[in-house]
C-alpha positions as CSV (number, residue, x, y, z in Angstrom):
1,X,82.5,25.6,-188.6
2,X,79.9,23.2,-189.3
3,X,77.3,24.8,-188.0
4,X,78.1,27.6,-190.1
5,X,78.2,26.3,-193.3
6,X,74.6,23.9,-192.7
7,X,72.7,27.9,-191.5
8,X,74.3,29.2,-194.9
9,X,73.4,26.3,-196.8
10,X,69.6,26.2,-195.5
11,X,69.6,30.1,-196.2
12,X,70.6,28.8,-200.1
13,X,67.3,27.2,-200.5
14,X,64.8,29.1,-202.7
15,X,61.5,29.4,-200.5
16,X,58.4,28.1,-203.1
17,X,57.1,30.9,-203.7
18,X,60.1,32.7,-205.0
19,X,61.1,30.0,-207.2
20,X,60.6,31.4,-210.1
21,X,58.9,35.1,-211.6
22,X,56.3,35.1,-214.1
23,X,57.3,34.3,-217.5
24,X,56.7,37.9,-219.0
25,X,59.6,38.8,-216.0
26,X,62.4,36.9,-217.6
27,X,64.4,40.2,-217.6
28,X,65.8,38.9,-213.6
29,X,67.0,36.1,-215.0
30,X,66.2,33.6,-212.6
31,X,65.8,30.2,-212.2
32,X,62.8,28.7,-212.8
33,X,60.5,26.2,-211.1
34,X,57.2,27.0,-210.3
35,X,55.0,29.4,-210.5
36,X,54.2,32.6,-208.4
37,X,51.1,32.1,-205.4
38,X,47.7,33.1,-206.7
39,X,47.6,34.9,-203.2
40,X,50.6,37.1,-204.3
41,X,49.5,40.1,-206.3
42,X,51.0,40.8,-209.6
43,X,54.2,42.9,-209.7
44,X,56.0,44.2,-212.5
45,X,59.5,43.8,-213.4
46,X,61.2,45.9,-211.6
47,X,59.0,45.6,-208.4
48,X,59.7,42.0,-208.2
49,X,63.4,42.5,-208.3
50,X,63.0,44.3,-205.6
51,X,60.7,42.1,-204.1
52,X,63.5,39.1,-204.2
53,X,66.1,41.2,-203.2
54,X,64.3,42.7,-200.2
55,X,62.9,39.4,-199.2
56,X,66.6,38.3,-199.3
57,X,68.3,40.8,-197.4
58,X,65.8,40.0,-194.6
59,X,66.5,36.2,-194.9
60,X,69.9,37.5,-194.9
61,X,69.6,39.6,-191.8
62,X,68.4,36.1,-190.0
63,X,71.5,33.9,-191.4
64,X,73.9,36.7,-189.8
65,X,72.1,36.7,-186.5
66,X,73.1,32.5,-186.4
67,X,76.3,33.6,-187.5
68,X,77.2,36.4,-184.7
69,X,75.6,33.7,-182.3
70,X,78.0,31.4,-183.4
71,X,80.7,33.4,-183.6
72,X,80.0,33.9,-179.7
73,X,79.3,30.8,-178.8
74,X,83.1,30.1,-179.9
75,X,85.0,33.5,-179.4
76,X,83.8,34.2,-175.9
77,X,84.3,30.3,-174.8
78,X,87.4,30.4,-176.2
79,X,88.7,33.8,-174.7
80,X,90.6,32.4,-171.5
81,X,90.7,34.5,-168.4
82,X,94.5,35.7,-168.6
83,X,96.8,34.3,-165.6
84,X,98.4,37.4,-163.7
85,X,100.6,35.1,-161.8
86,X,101.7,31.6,-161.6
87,X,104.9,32.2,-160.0
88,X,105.8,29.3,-157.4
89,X,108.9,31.5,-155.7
90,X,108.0,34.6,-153.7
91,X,111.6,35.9,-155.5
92,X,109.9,34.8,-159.2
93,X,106.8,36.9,-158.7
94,X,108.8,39.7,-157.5
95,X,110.9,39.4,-160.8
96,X,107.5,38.9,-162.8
97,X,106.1,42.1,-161.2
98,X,104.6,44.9,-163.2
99,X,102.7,47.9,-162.9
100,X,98.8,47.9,-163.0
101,X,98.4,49.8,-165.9
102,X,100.8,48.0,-167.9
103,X,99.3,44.9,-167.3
104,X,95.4,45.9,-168.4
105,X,96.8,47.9,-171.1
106,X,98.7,44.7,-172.6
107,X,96.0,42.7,-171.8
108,X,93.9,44.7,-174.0
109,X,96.0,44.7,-176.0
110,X,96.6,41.0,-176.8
111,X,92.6,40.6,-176.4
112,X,92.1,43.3,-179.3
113,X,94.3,41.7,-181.5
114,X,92.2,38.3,-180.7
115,X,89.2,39.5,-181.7
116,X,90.5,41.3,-184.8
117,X,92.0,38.1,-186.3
118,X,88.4,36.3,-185.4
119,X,86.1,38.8,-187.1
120,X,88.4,38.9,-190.3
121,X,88.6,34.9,-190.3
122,X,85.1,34.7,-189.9
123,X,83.8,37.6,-192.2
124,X,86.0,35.7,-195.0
125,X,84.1,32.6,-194.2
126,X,80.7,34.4,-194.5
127,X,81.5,36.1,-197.1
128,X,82.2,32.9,-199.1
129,X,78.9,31.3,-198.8
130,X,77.0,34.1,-199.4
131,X,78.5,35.0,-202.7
132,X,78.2,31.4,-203.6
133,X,74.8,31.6,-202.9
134,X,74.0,34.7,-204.6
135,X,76.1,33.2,-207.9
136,X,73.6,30.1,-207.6
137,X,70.4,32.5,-207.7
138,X,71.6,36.2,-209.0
139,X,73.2,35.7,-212.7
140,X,73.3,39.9,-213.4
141,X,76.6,41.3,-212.3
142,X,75.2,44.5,-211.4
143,X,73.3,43.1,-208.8
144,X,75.3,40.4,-207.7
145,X,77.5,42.8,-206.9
146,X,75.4,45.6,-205.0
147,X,74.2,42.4,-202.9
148,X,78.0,41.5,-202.0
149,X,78.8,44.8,-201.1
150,X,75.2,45.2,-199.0
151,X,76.3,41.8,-197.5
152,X,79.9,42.3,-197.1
153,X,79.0,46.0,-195.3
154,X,76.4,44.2,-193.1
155,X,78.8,41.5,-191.7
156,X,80.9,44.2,-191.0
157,X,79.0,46.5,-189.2
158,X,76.9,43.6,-187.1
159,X,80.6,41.8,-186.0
160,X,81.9,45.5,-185.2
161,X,79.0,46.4,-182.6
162,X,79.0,42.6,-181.3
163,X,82.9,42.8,-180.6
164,X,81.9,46.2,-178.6
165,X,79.3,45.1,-176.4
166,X,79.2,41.4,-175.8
167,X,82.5,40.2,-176.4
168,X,84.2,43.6,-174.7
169,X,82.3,42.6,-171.0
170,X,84.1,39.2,-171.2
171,X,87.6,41.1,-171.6
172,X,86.8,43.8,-169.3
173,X,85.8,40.9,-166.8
174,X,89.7,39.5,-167.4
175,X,91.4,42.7,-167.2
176,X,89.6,43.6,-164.0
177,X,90.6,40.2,-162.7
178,X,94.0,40.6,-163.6
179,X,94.2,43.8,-162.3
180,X,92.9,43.0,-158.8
181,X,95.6,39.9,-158.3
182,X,97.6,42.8,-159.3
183,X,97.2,44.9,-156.5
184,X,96.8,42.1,-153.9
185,X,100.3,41.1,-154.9
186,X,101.7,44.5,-154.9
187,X,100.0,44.8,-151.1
188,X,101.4,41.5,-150.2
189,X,104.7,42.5,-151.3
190,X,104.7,45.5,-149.8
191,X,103.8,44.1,-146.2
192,X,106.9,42.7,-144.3
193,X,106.5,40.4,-141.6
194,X,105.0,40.8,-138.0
195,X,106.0,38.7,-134.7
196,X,103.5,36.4,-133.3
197,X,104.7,35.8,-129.8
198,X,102.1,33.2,-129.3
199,X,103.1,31.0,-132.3
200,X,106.7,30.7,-130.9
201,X,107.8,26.9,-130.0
202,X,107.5,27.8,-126.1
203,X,105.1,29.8,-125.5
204,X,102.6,27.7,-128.0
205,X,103.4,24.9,-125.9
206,X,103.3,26.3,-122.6
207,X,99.6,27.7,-123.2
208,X,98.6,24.3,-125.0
209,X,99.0,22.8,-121.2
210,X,97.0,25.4,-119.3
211,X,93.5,24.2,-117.8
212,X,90.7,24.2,-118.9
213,X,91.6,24.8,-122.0
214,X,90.2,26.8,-124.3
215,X,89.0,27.4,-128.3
216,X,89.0,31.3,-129.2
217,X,87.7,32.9,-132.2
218,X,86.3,36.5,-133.7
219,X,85.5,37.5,-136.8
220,X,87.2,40.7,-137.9
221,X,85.8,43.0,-140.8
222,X,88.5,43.5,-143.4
223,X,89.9,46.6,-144.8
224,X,87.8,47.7,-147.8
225,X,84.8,45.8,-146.5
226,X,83.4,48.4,-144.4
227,X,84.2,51.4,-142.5
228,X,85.2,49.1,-139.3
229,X,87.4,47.1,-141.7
230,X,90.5,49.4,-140.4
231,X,89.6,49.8,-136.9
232,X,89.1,45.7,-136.3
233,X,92.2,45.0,-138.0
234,X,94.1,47.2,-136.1
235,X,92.7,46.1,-132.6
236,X,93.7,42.5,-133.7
237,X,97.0,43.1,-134.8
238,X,97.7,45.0,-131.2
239,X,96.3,42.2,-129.4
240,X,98.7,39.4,-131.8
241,X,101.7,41.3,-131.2
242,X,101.3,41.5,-127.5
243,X,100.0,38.1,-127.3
244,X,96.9,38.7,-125.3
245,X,92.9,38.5,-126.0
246,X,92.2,35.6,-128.4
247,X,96.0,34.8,-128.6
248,X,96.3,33.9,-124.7
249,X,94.3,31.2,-125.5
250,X,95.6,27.3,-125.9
251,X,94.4,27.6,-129.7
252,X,92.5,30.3,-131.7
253,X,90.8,31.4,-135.2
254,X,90.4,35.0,-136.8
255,X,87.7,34.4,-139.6
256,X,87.4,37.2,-142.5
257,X,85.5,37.4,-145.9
258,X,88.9,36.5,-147.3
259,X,92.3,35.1,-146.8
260,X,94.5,37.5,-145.0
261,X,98.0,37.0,-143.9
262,X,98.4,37.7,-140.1
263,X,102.1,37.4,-139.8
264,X,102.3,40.6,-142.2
265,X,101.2,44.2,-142.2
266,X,101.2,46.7,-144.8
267,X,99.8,50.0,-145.7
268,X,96.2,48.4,-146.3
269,X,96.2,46.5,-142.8
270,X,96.5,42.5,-142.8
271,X,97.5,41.5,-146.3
272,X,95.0,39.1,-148.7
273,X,97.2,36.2,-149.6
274,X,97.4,36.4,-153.1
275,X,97.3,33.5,-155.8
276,X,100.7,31.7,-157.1
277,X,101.6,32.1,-152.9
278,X,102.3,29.0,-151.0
279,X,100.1,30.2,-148.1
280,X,101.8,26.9,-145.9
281,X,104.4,29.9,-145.4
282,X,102.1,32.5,-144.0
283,X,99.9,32.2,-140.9
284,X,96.0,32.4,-142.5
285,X,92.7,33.9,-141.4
286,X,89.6,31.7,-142.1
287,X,88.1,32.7,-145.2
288,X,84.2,32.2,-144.8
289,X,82.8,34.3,-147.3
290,X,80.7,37.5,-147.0
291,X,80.7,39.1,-143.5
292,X,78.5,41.8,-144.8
293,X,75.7,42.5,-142.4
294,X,72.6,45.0,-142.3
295,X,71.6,47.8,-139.7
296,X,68.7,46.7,-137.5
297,X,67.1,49.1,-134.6
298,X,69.4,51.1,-132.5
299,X,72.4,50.2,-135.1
300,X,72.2,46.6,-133.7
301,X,73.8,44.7,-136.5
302,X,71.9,42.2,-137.8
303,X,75.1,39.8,-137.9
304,X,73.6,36.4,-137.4
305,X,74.1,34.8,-141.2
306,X,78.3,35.4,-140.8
307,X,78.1,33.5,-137.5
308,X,76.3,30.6,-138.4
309,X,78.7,30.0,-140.9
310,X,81.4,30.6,-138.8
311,X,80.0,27.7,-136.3
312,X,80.0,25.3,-140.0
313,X,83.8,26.3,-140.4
314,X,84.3,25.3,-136.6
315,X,82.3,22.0,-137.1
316,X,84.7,21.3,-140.7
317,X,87.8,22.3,-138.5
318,X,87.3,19.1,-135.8
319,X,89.0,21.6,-133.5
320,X,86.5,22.3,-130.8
321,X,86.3,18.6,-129.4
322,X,90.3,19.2,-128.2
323,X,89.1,21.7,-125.4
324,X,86.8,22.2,-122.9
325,X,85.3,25.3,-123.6
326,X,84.8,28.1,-126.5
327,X,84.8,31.7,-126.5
328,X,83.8,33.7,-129.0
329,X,84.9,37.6,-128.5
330,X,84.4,41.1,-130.4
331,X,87.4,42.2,-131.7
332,X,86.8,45.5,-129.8
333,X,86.8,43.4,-126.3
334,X,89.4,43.6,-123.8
335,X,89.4,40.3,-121.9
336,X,91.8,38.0,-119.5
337,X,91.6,34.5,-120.6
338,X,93.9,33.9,-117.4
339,X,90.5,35.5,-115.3
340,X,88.0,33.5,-117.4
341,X,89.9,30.1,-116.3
342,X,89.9,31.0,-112.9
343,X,85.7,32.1,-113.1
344,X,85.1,28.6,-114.8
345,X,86.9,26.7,-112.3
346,X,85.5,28.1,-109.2
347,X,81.5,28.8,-110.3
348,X,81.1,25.9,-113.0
349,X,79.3,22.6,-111.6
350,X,82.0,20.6,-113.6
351,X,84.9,22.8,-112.1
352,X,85.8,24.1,-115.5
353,X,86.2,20.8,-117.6
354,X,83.4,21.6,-120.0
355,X,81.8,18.2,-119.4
356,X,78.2,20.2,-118.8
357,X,75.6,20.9,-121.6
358,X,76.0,24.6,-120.4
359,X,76.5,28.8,-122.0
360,X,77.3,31.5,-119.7
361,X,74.6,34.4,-119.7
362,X,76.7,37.9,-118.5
363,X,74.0,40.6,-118.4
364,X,72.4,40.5,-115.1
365,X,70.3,43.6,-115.7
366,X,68.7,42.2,-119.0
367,X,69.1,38.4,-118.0
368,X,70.8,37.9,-121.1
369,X,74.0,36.5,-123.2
370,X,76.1,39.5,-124.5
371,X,77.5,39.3,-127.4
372,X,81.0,40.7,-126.9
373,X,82.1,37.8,-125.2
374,X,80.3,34.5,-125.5
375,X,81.2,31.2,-123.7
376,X,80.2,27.7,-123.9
377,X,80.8,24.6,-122.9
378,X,82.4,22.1,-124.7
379,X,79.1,19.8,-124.5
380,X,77.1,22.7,-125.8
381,X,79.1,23.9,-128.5
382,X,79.4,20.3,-130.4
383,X,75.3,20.8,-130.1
384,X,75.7,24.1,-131.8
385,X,78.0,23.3,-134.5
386,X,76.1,19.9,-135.2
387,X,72.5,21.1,-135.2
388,X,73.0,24.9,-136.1
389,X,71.5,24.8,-139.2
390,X,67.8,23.1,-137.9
391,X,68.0,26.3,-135.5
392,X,65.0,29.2,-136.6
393,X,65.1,33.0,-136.7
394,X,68.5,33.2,-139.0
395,X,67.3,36.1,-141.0
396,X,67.2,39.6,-139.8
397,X,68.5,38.9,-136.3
398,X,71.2,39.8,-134.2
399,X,74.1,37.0,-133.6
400,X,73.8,36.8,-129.9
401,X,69.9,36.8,-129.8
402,X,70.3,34.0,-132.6
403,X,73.3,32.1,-130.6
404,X,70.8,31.9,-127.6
405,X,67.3,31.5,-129.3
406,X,69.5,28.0,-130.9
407,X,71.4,26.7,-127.8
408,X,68.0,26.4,-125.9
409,X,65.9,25.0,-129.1
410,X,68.5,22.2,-128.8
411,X,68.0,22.2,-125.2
412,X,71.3,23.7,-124.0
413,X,70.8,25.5,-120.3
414,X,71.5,29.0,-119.7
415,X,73.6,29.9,-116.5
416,X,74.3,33.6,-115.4
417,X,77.7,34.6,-114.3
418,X,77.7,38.1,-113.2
419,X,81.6,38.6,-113.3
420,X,81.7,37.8,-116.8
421,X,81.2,41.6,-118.4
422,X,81.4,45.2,-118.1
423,X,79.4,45.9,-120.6
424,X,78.3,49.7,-121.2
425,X,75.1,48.7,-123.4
426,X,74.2,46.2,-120.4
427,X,75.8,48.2,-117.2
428,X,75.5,51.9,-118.6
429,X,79.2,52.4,-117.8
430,X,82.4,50.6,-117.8
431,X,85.1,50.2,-114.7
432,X,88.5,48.7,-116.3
433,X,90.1,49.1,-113.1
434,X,87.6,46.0,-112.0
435,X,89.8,43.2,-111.4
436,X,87.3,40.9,-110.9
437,X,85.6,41.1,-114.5
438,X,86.7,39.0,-117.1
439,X,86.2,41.3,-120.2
440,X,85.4,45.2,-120.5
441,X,83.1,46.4,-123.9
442,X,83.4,48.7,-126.0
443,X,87.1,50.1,-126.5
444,X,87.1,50.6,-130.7
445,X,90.2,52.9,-130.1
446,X,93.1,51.0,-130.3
447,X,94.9,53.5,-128.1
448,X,91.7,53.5,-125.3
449,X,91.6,49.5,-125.9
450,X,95.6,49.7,-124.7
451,X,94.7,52.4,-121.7
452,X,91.6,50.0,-120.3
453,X,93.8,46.7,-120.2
454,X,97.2,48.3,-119.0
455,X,94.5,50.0,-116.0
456,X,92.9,46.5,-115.3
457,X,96.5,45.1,-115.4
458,X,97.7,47.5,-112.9
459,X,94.1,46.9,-110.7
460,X,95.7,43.9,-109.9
461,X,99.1,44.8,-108.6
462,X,98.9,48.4,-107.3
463,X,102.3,48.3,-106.5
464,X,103.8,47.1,-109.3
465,X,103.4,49.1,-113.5
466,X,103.1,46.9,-116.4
């Protein structure tokens, strides 16, 4: 308010040379103080009217362009974001529910009505000092009052086209907030619960005992993300619900560009847990931000940004020094942790217990590290996490080529282990019914993905159907 009143009030002060018209001009009616600049040419009566006036309006124009911005400067400030939900009870937020289009069009609604009460308050306001300031310098009442009504018209039409363009993206920013909770509550809602075999009492402590123990983690793409968003999801809910993969480990992590709950499932996959939820109550995926990742040669995704942050989340979880070795797999890579543990004991120097500053290569025919299963030691991966971001070649590289070109800049040694992968972009084909490989790539098909580990299941008891 303030502010307002000292830009009117400096408008109110009569520039010098407009302070007063020549003498033989008295018909304005003006005060007068001075005289008019011998650099001003000499206008008659009429023309120098309309030489004040116009002069005005454009002083005019200036004092409502501090006004709008000031106007702003409050409104928009002031215009909260509108709370969707603040529900504490699952049962409350049920009973709060409504539908989408209800909520933006009462959002509007209310905002509208905001903004209405604002421009009227403050067109009052402006409206008052500028007639005062016109009684002070205009003493004709025929063109006081064409000024007021240019003036009052003005105010109008610049608060009208303000409250349309800049003040209308702030409330289209809170409906569209409001209306995504929206749907990510109506999702939740709509997703019952799931079974997690490997959370129950038992078995979580049963596989918390088995040797050498081992950290698991993926990151999964997210419905809406991408076009893999569904197909991951679904491959990681099989693998939960069966307990197998990641989930046969003695602890695991599924990270995603967002919250999801993994002991639901609803019509839009893995549900995003939703604000006003006490997620204590769900079990969470790792939110880590943006997962997005460009195309490089040969469709190659050039993945290695998501990762490293993924290796910062591990470093912030203190997890990693509880176990001897971590494994990073694809989502879309069937594996046997059970066949990993019994690889590590028997080929590893240490005899599994992670003790060596080691990774496992598992392409022979490129002499390489994979990517759909990676595994290091315990020893190497506190190197990783710790030094990750001193490691070069982030940008525009694939993870596993990044993972590698890191753990030997920090002087972790490679060693191969040939029964480690069935890979089809490193063998050309891929045998499931190979009992002694650990994992088997690519098998994006949930229904295939099921058909390779059932056959690799069965490669190891002939006799006996799983």
């Amino acid at each position: 308010g303030g502010n307002f009143f000292c830009a009117a009030a400096m408008w109110a002060k009569i520039p010098e040379d407009e302070a007063e018209a020549p003498p033989e001009l008295r018909g304005c009616e003006e005060v007068s103080t001075g005289v008019v600049r011998n650099s001003q040419p000499f206008l008659s009566g009429s023309s120098w009217c309309s030489h004040r006036s116009g002069r005005r309006v454009f002083i005019t124009a200036l004092v409502l362009g501090i006004v709008a911005a000031i106007f702003l400067a409050t409104f928009v400030t002031r215009a909260s974001p509108f709370t969707a939900y603040s529900a504490k009870t699952l049962v409350e937020v049920e009973d709060a529910q409504e539908p989408t289009k209800k909520i933006a069009t009462d959002v509007e609604r209310d905002v509208e009505r905001d903004v209405d009460k604002d421009v009227e308050s403050t067109e009052e306001q402006a409206e008052e000092v500028l007639e005062t300031v016109i009684r002070s310098d205009v003493s004709d009442p025929a063109t006081k009052q064409k000024l007021v009504a240019k003036f009052r018209g003005d105010i109008r039409r610049n608060f009208g086209r303000i409250a349309e363009t800049n003040i209308k993206k702030a409330i289209d920013g809170d409906v569209k907030r409001d209306v995504e909770d929206n749907r990510h509550m109506e999702n939740y809602l709509a997703s019952p619960p799931i079974g997690i075999p490997s959370l129950k009492p038992k078995t979580k402590k049963e596989q918390g005992l088995l040797w050498p123990s081992m950290f698991c983690w993926c990151i999964m793409q997210t419905v809406g993300l991408n076009s893999w968003g569904w197909m991951e999801e679904t491959l990681v809910k099989q693998q939960l619900e069966n307990g197998i993969g990641i989930f046969a480990c003695n602890e695991w992590a599924v990270m995603t560009d967002v919250k999801l709950a993994l002991n639901r499932w609803g019509p839009r996959g893995f549900p995003r847990i939703p604000k006003g939820i006490n997620s204590t109550l769900d079990t969470p995926t790792w939110a880590i931000g943006s997962t997005q990742v460009a195309k490089g040669a040969m469709t190659n995704p050039l993945n290695a940004m998501p990762f490293r942050t993924a290796w910062k989340a591990l470093q912030l979880s203190k997890k990693l020094s509880k176990h001897d070795w971590v494994i990073k797999v694809d989502p879309d890579t069937v594996w046997f942790p059970v066949r990993l543990r019994n690889h590590l004991k028997l080929y590893m120097p240490g005899h599994g217990n992670g003790w060596d500053n080691i990774f496992l290569k598992n392409c022979p025919r490129f002499n390489s590290l994979q990517g759909p299963i990676e595994v290091i030691s315990r020893q190497g991966a506190t190197n990783l996490e710790n030094n990750i971001q001193n490691c070069g070649g982030v940008w525009g590289t694939g993870e596993d080529k990044f993972i590698v070109n890191c753990l030997q800049q920090l002087g972790v040694p490679p060693k191969m282990e040939p029964g480690l992968l069935n890979d089809k972009y490193c063998d050309g084909y891929i045998d499931c019914s190979n009992t002694w490989k650990v994992a088997f790539h690519p098998h994006k098909n949930p229904a295939h993905f099921m058909e390779c580990f059932n056959a690799s299941k069965e490669a190891e008891h002939p006799t006996k159907k799983v």
